[in-house]
N, CA, C and O atoms as a MOPAC input file, in Angstrom:
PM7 MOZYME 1SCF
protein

 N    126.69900 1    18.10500 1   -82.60000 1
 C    126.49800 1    16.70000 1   -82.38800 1
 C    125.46100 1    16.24000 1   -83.40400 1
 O    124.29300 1    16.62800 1   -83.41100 1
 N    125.97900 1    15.41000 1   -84.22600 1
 C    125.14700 1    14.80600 1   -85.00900 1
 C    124.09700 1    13.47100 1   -84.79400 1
 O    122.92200 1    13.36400 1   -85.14600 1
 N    124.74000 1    12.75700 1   -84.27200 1
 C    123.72200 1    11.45800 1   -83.34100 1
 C    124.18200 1    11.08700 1   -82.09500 1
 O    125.41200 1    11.08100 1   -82.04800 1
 N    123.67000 1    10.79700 1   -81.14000 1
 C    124.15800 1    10.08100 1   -80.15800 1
 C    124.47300 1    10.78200 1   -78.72300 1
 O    123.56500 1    11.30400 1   -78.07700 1
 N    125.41900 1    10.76500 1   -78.40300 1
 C    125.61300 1    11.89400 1   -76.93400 1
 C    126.91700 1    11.73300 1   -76.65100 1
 O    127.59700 1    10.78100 1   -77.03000 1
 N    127.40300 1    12.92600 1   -75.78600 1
 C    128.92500 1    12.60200 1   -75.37900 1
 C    128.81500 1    13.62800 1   -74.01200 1
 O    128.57500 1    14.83000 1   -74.12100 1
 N    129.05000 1    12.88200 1   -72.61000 1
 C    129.74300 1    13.59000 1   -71.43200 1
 C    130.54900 1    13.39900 1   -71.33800 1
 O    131.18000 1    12.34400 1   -71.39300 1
 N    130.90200 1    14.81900 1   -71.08500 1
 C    132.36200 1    15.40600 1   -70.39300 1
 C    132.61700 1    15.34200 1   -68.87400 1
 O    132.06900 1    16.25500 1   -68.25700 1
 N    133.19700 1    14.62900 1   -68.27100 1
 C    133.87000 1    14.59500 1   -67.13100 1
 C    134.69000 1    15.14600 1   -66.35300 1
 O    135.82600 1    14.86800 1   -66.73700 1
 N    134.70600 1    16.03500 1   -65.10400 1
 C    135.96400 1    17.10200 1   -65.21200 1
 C    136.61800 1    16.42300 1   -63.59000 1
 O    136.38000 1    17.02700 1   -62.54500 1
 N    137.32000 1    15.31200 1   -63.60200 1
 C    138.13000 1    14.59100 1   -62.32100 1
 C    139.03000 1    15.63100 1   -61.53900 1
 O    139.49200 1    16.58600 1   -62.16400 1
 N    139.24100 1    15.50500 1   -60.45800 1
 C    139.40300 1    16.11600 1   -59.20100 1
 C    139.03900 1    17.65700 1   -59.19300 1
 O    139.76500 1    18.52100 1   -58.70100 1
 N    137.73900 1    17.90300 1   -59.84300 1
 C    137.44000 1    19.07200 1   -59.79200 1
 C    135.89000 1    19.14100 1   -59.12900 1
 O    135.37800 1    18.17100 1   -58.57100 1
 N    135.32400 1    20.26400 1   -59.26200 1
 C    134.05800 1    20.82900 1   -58.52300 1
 C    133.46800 1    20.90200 1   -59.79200 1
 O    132.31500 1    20.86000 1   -59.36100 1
 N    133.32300 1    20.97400 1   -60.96000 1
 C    132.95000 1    21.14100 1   -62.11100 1
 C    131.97300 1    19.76200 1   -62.47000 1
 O    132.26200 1    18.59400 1   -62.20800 1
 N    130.91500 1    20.18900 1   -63.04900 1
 C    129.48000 1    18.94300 1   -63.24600 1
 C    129.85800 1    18.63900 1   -64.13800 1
 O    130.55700 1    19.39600 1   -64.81300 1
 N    129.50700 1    17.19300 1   -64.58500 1
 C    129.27800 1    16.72000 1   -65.95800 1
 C    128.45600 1    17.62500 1   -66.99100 1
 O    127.27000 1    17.82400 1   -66.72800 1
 N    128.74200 1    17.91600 1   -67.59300 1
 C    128.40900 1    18.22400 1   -69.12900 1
 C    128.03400 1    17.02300 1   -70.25200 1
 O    128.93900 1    16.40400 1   -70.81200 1
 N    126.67100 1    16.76600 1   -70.51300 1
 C    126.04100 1    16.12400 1   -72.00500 1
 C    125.70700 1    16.66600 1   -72.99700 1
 O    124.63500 1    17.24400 1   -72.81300 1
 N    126.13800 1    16.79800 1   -74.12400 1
 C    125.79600 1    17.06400 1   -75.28100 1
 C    125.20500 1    16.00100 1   -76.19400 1
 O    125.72200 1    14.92100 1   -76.48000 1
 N    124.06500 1    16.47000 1   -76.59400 1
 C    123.37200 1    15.19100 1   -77.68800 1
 C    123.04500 1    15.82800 1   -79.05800 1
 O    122.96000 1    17.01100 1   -79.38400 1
 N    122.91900 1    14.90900 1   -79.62300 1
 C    122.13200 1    14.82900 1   -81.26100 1
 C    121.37100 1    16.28600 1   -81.22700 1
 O    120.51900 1    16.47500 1   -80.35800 1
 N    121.64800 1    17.18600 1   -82.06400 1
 C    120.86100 1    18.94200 1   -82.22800 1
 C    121.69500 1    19.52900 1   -81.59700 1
 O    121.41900 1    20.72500 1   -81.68200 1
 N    122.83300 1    19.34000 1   -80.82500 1
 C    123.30700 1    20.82600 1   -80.09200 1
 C    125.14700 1    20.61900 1   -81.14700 1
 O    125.74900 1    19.84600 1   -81.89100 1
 N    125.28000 1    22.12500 1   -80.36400 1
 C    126.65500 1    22.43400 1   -80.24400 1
 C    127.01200 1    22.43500 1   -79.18400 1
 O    126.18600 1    22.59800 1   -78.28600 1
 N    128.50400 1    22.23600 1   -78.86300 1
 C    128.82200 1    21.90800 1   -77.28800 1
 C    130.80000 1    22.55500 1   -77.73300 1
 O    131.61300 1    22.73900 1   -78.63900 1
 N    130.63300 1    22.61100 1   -76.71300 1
 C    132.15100 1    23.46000 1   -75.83100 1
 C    132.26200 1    22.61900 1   -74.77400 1
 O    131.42200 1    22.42000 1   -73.89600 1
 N    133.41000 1    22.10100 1   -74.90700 1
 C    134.01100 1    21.07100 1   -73.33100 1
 C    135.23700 1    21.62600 1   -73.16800 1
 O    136.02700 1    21.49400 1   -74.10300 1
 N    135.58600 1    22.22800 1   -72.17900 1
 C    136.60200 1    23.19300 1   -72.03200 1
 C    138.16900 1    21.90000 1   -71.37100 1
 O    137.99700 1    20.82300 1   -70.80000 1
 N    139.31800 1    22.45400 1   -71.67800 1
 C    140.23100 1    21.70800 1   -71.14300 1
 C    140.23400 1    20.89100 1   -69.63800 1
 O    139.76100 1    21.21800 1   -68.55000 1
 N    140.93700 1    19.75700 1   -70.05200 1
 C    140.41200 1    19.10400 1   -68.96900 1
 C    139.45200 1    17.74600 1   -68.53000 1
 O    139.35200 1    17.34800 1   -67.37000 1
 N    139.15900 1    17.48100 1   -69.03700 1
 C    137.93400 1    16.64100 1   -69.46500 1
 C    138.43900 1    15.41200 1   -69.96500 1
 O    139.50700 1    15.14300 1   -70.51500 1
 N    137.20400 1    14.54500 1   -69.58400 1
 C    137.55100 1    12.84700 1   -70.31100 1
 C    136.09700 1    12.63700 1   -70.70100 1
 O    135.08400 1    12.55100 1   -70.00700 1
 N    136.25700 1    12.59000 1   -71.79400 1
 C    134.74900 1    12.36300 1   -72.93600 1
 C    134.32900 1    11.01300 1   -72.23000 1
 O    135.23100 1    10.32700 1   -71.74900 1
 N    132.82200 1    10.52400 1   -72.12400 1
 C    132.12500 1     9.19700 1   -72.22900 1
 C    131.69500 1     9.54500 1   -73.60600 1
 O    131.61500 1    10.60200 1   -74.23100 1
 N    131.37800 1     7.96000 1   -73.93800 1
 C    130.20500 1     7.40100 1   -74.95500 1
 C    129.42800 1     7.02100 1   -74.91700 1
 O    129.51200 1     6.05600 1   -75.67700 1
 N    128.28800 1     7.05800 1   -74.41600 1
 C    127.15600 1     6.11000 1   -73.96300 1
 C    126.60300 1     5.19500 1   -75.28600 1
 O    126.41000 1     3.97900 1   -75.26600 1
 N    126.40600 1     6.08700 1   -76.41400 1
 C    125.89600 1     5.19600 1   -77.16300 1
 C    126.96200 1     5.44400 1   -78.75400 1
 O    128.07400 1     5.96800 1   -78.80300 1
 N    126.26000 1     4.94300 1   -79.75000 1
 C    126.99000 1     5.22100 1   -80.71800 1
 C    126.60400 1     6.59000 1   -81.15400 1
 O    125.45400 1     7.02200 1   -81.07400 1
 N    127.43000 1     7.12300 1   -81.53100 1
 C    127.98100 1     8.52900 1   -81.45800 1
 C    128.37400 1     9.19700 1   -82.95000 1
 O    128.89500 1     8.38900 1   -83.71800 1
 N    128.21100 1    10.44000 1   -83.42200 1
 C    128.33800 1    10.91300 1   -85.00400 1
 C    128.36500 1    12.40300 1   -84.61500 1
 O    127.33600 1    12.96200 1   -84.23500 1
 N    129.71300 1    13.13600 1   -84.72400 1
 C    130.07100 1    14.15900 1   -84.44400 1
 C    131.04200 1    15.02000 1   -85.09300 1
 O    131.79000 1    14.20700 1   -85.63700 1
 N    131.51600 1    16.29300 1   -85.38600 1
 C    132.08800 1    16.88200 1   -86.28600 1
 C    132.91400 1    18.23000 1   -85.05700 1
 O    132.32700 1    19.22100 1   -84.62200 1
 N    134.38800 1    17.82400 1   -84.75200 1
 C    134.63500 1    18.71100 1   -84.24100 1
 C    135.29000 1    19.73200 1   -84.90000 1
 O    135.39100 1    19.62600 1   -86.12200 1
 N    135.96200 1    21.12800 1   -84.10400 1
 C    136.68300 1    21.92200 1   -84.77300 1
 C    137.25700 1    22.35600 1   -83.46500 1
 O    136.73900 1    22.67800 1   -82.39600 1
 N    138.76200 1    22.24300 1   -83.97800 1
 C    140.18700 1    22.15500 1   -82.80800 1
 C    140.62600 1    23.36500 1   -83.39800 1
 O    140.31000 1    23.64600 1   -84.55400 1
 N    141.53400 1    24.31700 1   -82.49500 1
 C    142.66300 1    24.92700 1   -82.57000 1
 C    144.12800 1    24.12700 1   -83.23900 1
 O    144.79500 1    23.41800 1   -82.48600 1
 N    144.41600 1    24.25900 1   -84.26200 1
 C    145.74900 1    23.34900 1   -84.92700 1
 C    146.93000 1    23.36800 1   -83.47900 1
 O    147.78600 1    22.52600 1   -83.75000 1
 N    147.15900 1    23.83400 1   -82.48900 1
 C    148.24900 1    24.47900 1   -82.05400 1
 C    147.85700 1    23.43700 1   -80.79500 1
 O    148.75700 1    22.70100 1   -80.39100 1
 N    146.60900 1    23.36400 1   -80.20200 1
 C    145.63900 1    22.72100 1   -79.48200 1
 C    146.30100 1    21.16900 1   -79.70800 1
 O    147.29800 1    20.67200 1   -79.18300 1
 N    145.33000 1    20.59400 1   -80.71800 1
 C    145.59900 1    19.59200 1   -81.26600 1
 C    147.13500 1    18.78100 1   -81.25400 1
 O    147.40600 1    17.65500 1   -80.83700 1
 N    147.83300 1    19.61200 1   -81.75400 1
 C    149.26000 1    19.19700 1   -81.97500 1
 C    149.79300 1    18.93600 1   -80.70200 1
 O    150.51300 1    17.95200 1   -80.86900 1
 N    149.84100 1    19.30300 1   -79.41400 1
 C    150.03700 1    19.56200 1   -78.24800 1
 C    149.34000 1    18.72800 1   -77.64800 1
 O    149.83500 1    18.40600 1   -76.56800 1
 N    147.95800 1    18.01300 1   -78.00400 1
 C    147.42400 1    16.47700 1   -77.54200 1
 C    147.87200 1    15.48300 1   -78.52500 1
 O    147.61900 1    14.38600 1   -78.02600 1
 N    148.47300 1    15.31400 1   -79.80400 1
 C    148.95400 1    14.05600 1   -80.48200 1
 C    150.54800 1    14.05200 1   -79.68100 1
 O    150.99000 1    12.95400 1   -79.34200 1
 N    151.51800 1    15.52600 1   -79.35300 1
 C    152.59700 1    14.92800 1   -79.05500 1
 C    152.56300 1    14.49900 1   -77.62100 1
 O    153.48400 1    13.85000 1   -77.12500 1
 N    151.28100 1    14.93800 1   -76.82300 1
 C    151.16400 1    14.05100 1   -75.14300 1
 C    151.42900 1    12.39400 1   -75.43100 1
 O    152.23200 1    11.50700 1   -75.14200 1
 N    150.17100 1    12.61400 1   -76.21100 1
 C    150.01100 1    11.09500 1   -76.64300 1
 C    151.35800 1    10.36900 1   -77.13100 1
 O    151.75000 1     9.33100 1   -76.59900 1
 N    151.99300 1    10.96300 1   -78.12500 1
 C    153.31000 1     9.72500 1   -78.62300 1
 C    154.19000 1    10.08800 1   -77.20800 1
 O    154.86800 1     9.12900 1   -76.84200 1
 N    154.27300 1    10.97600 1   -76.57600 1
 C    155.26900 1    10.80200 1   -75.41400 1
 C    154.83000 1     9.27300 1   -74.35000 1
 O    155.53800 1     8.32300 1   -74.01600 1
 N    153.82400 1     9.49100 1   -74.14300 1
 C    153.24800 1     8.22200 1   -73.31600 1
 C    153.45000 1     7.34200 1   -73.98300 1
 O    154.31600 1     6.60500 1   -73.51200 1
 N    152.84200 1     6.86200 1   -75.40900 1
 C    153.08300 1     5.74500 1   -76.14300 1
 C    154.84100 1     5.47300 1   -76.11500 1
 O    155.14100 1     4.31200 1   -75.84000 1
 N    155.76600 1     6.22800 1   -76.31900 1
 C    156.84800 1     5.86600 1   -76.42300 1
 C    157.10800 1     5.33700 1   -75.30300 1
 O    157.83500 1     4.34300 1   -75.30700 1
 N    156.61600 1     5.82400 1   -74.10400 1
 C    157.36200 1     5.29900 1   -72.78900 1
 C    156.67600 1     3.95600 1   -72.51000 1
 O    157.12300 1     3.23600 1   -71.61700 1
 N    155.96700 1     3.71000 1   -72.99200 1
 C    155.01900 1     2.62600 1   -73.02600 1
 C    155.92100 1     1.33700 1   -73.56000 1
 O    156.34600 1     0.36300 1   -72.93800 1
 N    156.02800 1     1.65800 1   -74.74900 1
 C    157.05600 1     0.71400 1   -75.79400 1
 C    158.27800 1     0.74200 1   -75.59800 1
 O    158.89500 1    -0.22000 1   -76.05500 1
 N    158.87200 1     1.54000 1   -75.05800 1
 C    160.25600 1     1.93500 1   -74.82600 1
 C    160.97900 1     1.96500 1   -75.82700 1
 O    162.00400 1     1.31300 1   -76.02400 1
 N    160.20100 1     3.14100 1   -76.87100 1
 C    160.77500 1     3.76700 1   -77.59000 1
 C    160.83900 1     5.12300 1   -77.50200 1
 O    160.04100 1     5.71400 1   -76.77400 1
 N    161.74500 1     5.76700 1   -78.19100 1
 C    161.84000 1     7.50800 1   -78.40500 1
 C    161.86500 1     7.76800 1   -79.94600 1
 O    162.50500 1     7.08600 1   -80.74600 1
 N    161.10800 1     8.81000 1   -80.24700 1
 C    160.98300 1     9.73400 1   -81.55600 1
 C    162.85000 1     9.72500 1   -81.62500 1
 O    163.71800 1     9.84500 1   -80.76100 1
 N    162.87000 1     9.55000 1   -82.89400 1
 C    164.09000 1    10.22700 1   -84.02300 1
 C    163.95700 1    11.41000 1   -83.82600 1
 O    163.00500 1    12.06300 1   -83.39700 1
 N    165.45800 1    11.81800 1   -84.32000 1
 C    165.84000 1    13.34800 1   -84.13700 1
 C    166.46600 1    13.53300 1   -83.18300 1
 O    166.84100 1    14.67200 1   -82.90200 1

């Protein structure tokens, strides 16, 4: 974390909030819905396989949203 702060939220679970601020490294394990409290400057590093598997959640919802579907 470079400036600012970010909690992690873990909903219908037993699991505490987690804050990470400005000087640390932080691990937010699956699951989770980030806050922002303030303005924020951060540098993550994802699993590619990870990642890819949260952009295609995302266009699935967006499509159903728009009521569109991916080509192909």
């Amino acid at each position: 974390m470079l400036t600012g702060s970010i909690t992690a939220c873990y909903p219908d679970t037993d699991q505490e909030d987690e804050t990470a601020v400005a000087g640390e490294v932080y691990f937010f394990p699956a699951g989770h819905i980030l806050k922002y409290r303030d303005q924020t400057s951060h540098l993550e590093f994802n699993p590619a396989y990870a990642l890819q598997h949260l952009m295609n959640a995302i266009q699935q919802v967006a499509d159903r949203a728009t009521g569109t579907h991916p080509a192909g």
